[in-house]
N, CA, C and O atoms as a Tinker XYZ file with bonds, in Angstrom:
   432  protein
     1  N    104.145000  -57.729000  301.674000    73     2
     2  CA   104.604000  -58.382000  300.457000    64     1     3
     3  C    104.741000  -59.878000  300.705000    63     2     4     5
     4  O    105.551000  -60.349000  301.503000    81     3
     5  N    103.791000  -60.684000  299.879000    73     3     6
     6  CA   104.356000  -62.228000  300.334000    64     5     7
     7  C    105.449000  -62.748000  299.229000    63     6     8     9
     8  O    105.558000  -62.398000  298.054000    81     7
     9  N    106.103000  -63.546000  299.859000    73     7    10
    10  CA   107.559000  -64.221000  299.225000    64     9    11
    11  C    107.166000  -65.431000  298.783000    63    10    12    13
    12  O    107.064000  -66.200000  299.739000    81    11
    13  N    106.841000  -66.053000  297.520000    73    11    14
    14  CA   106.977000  -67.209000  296.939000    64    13    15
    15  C    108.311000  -68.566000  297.450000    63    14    16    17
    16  O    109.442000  -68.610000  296.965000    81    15
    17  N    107.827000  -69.424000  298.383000    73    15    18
    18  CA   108.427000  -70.469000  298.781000    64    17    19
    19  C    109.050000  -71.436000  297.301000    63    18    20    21
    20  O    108.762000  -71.458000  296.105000    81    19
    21  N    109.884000  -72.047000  298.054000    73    19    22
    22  CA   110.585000  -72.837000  296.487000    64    21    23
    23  C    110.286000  -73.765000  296.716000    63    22    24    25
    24  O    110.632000  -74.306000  297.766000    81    23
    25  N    109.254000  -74.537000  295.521000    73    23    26
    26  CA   109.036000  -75.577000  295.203000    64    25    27
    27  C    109.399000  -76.516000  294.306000    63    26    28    29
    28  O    109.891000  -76.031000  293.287000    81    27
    29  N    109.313000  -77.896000  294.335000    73    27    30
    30  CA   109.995000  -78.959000  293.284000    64    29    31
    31  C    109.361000  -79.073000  292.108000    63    30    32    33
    32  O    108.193000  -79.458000  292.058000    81    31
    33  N    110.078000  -78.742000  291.008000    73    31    34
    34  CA   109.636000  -78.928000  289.708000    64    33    35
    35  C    108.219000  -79.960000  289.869000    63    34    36    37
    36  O    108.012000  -80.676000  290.848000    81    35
    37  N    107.565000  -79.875000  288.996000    73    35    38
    38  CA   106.189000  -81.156000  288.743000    64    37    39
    39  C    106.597000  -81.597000  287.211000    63    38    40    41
    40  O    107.121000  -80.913000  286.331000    81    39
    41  N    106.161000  -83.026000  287.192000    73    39    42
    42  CA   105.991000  -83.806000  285.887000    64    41    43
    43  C    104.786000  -83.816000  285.823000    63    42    44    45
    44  O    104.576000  -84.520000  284.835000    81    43
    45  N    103.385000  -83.359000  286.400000    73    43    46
    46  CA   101.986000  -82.840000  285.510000    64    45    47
    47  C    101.705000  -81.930000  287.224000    63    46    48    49
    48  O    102.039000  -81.967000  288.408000    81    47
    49  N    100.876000  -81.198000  286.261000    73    47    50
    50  CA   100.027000  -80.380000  287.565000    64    49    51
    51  C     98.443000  -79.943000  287.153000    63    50    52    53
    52  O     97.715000  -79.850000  286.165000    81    51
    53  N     98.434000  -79.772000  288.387000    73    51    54
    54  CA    96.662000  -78.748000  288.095000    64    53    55
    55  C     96.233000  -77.738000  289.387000    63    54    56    57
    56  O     96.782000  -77.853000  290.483000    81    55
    57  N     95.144000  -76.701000  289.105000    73    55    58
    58  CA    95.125000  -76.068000  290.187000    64    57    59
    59  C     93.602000  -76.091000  290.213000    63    58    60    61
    60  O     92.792000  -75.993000  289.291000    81    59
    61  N     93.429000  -76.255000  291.598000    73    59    62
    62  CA    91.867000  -76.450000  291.754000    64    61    63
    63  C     91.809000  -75.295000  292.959000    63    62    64    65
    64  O     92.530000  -75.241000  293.955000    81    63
    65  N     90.669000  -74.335000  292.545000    73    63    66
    66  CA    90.020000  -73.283000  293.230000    64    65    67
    67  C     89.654000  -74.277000  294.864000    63    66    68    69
    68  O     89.521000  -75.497000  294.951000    81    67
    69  N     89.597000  -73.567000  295.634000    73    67    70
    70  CA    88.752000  -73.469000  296.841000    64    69    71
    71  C     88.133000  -72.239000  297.760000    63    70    72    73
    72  O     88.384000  -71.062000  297.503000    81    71
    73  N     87.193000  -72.704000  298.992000    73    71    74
    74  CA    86.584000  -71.584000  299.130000    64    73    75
    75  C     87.093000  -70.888000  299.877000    63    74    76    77
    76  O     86.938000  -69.679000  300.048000    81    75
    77  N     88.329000  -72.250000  300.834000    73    75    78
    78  CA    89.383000  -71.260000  301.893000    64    77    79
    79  C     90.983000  -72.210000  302.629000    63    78    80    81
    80  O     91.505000  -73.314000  302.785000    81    79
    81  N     91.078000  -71.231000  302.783000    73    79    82
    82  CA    92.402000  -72.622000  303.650000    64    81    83
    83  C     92.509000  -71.999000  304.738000    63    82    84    85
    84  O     92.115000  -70.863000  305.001000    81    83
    85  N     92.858000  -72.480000  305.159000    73    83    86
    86  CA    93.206000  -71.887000  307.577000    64    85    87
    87  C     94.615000  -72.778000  307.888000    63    86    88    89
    88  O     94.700000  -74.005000  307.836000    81    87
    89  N     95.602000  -71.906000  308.196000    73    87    90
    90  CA    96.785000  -72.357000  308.675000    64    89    91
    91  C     96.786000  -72.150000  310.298000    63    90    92    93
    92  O     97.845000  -71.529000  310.395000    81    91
    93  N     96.492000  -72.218000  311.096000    73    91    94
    94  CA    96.788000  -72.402000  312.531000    64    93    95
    95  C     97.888000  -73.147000  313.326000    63    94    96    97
    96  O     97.841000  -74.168000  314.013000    81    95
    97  N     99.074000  -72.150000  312.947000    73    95    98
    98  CA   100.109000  -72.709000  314.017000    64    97    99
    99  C    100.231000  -72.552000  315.472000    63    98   100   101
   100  O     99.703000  -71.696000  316.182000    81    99
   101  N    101.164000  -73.705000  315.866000    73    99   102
   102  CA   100.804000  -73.310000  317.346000    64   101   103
   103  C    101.404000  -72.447000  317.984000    63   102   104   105
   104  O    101.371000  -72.321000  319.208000    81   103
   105  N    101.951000  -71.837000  317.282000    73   103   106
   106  CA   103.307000  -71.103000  318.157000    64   105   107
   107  C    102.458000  -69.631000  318.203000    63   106   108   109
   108  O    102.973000  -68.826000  318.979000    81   107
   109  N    101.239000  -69.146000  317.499000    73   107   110
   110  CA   100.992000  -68.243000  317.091000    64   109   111
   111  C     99.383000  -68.059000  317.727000    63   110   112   113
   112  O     98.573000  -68.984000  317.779000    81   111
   113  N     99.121000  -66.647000  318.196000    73   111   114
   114  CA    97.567000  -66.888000  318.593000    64   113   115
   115  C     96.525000  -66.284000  317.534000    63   114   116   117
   116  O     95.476000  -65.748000  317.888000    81   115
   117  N     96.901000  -66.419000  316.270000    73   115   118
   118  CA    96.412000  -66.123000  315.426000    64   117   119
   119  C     96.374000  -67.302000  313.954000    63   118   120   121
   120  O     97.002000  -68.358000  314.033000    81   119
   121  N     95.663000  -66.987000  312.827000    73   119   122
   122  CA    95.217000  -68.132000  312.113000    64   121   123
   123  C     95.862000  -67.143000  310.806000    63   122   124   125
   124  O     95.727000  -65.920000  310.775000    81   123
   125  N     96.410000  -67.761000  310.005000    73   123   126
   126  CA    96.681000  -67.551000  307.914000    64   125   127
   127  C     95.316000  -68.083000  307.513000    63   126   128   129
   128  O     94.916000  -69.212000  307.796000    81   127
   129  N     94.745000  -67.312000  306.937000    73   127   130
   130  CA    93.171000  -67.382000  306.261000    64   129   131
   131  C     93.091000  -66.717000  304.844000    63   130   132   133
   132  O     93.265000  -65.560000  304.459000    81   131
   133  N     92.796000  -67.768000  304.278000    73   131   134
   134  CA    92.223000  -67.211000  302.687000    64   133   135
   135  C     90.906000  -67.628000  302.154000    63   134   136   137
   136  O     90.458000  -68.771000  302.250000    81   135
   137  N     90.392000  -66.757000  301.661000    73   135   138
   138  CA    88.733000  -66.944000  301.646000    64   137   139
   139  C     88.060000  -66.503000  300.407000    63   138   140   141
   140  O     88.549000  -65.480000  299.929000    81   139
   141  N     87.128000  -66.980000  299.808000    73   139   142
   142  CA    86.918000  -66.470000  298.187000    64   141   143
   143  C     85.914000  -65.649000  298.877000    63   142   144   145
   144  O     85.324000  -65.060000  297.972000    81   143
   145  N     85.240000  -65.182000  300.391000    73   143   146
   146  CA    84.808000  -64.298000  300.619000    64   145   147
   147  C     85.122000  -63.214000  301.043000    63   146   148   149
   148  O     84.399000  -62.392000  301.607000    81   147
   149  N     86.384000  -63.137000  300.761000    73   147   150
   150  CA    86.835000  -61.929000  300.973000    64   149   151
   151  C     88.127000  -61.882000  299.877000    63   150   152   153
   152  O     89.287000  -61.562000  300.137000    81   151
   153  N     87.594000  -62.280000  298.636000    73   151   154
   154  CA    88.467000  -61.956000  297.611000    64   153   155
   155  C     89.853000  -61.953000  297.318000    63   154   156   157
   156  O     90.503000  -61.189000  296.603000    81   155
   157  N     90.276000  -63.166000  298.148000    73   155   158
   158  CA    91.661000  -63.955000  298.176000    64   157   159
   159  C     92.232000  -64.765000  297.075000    63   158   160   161
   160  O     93.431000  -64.795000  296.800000    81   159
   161  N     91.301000  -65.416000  296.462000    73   159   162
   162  CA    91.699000  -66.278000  295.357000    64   161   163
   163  C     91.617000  -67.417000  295.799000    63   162   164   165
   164  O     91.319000  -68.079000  294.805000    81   163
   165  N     91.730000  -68.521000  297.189000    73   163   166
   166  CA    92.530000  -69.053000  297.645000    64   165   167
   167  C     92.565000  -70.229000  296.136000    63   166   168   169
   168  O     91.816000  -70.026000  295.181000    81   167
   169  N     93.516000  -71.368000  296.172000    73   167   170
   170  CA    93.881000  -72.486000  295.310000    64   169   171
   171  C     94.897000  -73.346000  295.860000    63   170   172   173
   172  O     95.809000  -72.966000  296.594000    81   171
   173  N     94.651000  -74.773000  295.385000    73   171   174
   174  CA    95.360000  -75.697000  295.693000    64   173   175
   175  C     96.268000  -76.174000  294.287000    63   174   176   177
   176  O     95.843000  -76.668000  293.243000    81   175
   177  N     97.913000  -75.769000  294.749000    73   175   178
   178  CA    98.365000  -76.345000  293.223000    64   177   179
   179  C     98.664000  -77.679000  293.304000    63   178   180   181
   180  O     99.568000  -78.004000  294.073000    81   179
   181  N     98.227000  -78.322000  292.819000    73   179   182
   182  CA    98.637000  -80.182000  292.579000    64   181   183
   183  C     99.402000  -80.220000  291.692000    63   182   184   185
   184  O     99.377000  -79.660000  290.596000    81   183
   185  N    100.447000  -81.200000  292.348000    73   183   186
   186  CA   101.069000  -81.978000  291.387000    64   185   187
   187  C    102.169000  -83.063000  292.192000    63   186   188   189
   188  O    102.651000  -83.312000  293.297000    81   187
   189  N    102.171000  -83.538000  290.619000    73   187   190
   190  CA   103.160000  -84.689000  290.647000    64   189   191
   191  C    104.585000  -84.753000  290.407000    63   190   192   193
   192  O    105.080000  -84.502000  289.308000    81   191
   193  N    105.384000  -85.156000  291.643000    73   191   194
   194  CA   106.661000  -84.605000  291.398000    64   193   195
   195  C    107.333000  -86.077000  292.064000    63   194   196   197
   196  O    106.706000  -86.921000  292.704000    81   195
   197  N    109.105000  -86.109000  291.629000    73   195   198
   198  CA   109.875000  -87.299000  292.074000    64   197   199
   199  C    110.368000  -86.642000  292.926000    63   198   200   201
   200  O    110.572000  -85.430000  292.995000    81   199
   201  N    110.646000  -87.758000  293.853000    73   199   202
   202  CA   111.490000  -87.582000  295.145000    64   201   203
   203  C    112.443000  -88.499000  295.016000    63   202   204   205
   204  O    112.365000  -89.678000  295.361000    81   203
   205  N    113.332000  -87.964000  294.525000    73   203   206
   206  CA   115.003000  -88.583000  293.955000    64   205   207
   207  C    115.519000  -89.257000  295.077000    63   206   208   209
   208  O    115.930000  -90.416000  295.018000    81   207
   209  N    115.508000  -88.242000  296.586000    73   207   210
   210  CA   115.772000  -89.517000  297.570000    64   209   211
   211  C    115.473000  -89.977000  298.089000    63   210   212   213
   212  O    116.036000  -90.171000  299.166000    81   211
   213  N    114.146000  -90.630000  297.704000    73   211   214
   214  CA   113.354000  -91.814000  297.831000    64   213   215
   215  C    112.962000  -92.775000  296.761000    63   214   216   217
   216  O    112.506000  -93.918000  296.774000    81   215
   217  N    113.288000  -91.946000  295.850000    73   215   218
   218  CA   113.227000  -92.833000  294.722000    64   217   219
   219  C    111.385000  -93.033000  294.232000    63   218   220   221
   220  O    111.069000  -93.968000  293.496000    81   219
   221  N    110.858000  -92.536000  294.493000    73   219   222
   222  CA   109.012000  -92.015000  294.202000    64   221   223
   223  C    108.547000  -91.136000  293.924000    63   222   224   225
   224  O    108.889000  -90.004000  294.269000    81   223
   225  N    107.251000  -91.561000  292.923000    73   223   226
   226  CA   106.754000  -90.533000  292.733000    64   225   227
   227  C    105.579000  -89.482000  294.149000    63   226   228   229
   228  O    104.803000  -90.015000  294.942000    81   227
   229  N    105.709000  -88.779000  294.088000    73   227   230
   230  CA   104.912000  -88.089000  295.563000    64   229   231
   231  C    103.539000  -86.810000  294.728000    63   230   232   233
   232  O    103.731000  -86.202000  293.675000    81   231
   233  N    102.863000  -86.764000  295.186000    73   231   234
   234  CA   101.596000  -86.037000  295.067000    64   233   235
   235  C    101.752000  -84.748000  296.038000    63   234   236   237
   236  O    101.338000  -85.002000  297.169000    81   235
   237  N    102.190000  -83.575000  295.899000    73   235   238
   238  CA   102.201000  -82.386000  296.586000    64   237   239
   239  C    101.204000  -81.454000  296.146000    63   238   240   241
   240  O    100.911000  -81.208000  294.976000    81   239
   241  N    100.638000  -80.888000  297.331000    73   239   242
   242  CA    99.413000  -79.875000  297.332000    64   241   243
   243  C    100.062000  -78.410000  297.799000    63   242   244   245
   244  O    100.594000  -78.417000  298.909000    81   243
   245  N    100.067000  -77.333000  297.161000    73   243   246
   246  CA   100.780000  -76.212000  297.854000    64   245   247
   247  C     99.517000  -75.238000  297.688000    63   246   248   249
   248  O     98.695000  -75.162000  296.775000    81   247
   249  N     99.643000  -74.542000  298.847000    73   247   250
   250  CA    98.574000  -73.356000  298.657000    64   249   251
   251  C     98.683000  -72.299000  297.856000    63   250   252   253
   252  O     99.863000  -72.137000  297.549000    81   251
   253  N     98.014000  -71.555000  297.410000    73   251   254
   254  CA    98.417000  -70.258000  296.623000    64   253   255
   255  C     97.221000  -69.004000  296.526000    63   254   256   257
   256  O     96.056000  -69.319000  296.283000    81   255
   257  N     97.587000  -67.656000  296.724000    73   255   258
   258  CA    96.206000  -66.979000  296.796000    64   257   259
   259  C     96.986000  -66.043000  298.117000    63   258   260   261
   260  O     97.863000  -66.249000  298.956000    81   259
   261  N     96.105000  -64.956000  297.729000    73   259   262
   262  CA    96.520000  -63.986000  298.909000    64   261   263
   263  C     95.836000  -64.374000  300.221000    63   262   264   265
   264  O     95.069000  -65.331000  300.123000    81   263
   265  N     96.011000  -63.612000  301.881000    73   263   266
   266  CA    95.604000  -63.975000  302.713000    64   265   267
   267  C     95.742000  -62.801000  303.742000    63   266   268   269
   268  O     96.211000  -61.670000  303.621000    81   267
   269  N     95.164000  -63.471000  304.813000    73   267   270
   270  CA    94.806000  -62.225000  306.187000    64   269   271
   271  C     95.308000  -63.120000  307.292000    63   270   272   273
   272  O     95.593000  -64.306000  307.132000    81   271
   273  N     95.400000  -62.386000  308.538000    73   271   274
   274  CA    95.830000  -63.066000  309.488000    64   273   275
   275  C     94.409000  -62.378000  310.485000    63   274   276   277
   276  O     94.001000  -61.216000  310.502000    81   275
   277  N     93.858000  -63.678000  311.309000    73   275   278
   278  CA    92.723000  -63.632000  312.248000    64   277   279
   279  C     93.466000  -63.799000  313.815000    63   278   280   281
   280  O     94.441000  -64.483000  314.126000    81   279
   281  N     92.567000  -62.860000  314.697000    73   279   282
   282  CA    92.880000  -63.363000  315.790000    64   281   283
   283  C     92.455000  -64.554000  316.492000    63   282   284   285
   284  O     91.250000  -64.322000  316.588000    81   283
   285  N     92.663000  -65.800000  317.110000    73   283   286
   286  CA    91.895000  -66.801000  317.881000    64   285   287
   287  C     90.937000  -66.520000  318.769000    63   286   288   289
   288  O     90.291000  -67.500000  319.141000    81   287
   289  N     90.635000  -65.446000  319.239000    73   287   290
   290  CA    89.426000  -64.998000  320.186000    64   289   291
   291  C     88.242000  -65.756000  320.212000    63   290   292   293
   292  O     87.597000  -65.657000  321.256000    81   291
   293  N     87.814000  -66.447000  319.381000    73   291   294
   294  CA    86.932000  -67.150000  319.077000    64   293   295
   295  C     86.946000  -69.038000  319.673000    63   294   296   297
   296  O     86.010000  -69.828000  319.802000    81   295
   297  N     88.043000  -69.157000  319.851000    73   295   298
   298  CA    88.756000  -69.917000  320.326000    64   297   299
   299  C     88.864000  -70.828000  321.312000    63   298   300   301
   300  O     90.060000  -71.028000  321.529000    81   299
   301  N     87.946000  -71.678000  322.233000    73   299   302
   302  CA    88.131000  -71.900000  323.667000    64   301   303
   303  C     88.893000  -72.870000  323.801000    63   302   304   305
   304  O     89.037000  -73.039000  325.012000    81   303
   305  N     89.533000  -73.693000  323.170000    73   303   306
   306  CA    90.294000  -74.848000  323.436000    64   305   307
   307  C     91.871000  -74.759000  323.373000    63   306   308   309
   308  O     92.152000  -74.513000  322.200000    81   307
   309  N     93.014000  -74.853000  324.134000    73   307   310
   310  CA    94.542000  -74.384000  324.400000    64   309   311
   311  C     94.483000  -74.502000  322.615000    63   310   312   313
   312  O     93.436000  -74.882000  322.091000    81   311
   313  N     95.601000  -74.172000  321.833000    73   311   314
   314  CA    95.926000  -74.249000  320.551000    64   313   315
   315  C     96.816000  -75.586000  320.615000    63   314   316   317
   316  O     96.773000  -76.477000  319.767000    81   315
   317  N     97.559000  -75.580000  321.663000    73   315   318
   318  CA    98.637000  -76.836000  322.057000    64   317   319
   319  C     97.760000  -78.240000  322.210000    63   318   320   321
   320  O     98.159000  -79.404000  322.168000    81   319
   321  N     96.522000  -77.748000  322.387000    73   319   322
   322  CA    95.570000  -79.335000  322.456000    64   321   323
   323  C     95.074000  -79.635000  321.467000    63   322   324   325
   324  O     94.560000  -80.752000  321.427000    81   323
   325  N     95.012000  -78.616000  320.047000    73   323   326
   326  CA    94.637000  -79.059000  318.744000    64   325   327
   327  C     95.746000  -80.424000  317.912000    63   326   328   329
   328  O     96.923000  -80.565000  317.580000    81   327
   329  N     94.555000  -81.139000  317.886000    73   327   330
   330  CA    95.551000  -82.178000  316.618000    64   329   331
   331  C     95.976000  -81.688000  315.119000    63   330   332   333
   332  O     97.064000  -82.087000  314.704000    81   331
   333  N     95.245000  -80.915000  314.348000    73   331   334
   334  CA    95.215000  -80.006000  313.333000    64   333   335
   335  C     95.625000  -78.970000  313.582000    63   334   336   337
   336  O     95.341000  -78.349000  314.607000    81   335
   337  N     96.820000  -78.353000  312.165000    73   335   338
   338  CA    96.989000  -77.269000  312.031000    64   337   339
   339  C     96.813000  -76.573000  310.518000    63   338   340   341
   340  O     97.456000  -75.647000  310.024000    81   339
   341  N     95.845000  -77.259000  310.033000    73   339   342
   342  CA    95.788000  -76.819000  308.652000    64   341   343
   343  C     94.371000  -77.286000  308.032000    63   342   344   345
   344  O     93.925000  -78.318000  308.535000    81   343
   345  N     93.778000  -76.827000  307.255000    73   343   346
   346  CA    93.055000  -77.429000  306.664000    64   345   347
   347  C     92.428000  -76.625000  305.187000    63   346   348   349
   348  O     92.696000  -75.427000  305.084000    81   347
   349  N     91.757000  -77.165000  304.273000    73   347   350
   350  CA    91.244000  -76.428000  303.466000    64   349   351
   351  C     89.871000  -76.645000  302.810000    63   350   352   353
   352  O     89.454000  -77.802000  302.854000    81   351
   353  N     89.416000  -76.103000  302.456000    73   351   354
   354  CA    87.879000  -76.534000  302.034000    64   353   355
   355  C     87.354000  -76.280000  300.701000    63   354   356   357
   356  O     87.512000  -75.308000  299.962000    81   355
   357  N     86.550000  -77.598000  300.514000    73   355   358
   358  CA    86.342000  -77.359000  299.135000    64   357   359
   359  C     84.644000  -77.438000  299.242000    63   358   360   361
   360  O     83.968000  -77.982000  300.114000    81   359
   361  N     84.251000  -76.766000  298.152000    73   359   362
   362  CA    82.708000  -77.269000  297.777000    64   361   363
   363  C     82.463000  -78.424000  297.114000    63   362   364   365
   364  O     83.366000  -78.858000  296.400000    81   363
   365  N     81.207000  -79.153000  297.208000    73   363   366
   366  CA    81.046000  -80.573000  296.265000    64   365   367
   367  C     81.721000  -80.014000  294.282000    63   366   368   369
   368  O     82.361000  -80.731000  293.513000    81   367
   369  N     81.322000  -78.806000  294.083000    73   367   370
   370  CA    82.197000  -78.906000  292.747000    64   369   371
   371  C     83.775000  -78.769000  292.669000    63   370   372   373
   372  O     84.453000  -79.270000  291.773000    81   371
   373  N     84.185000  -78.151000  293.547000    73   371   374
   374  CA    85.446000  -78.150000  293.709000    64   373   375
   375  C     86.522000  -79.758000  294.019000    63   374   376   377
   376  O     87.625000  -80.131000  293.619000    81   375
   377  N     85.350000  -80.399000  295.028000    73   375   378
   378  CA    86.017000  -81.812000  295.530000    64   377   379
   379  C     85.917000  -82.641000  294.788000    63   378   380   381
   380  O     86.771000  -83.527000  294.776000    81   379
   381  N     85.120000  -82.656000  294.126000    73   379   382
   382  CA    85.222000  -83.609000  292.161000    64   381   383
   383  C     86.176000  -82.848000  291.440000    63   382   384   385
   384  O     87.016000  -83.544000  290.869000    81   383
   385  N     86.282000  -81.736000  291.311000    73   383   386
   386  CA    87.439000  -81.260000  290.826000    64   385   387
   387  C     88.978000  -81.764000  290.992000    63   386   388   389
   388  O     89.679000  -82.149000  290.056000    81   387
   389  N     89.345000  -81.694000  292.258000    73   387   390
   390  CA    90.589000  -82.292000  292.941000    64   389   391
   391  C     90.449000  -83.761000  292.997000    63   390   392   393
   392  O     91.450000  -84.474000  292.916000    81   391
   393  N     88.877000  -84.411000  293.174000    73   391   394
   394  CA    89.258000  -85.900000  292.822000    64   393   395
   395  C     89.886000  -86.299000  291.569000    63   394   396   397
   396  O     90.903000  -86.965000  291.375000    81   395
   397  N     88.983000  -85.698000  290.673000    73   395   398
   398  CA    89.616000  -85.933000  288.990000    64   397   399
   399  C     91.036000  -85.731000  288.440000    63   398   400   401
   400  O     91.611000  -86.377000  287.564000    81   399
   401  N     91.600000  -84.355000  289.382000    73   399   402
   402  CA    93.033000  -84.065000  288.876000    64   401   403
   403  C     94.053000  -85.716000  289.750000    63   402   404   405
   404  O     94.925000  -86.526000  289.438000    81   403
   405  N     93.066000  -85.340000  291.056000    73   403   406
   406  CA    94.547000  -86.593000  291.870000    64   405   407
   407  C     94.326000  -87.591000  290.887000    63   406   408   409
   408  O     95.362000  -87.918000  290.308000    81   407
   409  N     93.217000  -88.222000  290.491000    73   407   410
   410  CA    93.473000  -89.640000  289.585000    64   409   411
   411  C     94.034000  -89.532000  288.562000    63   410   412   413
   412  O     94.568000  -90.567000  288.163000    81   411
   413  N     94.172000  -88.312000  287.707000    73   411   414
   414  CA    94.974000  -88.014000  286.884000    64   413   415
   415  C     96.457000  -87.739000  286.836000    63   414   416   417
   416  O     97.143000  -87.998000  285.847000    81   415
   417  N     96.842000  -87.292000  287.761000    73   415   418
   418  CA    98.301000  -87.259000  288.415000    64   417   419
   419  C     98.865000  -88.984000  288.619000    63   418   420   421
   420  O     99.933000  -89.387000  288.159000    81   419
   421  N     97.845000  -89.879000  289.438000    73   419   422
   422  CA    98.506000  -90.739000  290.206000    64   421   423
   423  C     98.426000  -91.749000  288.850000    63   422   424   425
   424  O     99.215000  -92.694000  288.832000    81   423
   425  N     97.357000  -91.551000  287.548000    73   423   426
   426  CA    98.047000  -92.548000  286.185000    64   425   427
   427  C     99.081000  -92.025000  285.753000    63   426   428   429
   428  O     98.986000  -91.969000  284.527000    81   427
   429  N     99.955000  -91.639000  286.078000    73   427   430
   430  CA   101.698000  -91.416000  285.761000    64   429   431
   431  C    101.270000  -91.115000  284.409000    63   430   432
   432  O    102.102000  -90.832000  283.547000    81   431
């Protein structure tokens, strides 16, 4: 069962499809993977939200979409020597997609 994390209200949003996201922590010898090839959904929700104690507006990306957990076997480099622990991927229609929403978010 996954548990919905609590997030900060948004003053606009949008959600742009992707084809996957990969969470790779280090503490873990395994990867959070969501994949539209294997019928995850994955998505990026955007939006624009204030940060009261900072006093700004901030641009937050949260993931959303079901997922699997992979083993690293594949793996040859320590996990502790990776600079990245996250990433997500878009296709050229998808990355015009998320360009268009961020410029739309960041005209307030």
């Amino acid at each position: 069962m996954q548990i919905p994390i609590r997030v900060r209200r948004s003053i606009k949003e949008g959600i742009v499809r992707c084809a996957a996201i990969k969470l790779y922590p280090s503490c873990s010898k395994e990867i959070v993977y969501s994949s539209i090839e294997k019928n995850e959904e994955p998505k990026l929700l955007v939006k624009r939200v204030w940060n009261e104690r900072l006093k700004v507006f901030e641009v937050e990306v949260v993931f959303l979409g079901n997922y699997h957990v992979e083993k690293l076997a594949y793996n040859k480099k320590p996990k502790l020597e990776w600079i990245s622990f996250a990433e997500f991927i878009l296709t050229p229609e998808e990355a015009l997609e998320l360009g268009k929403l961020l410029t739309n978010l960041s005209s307030g």
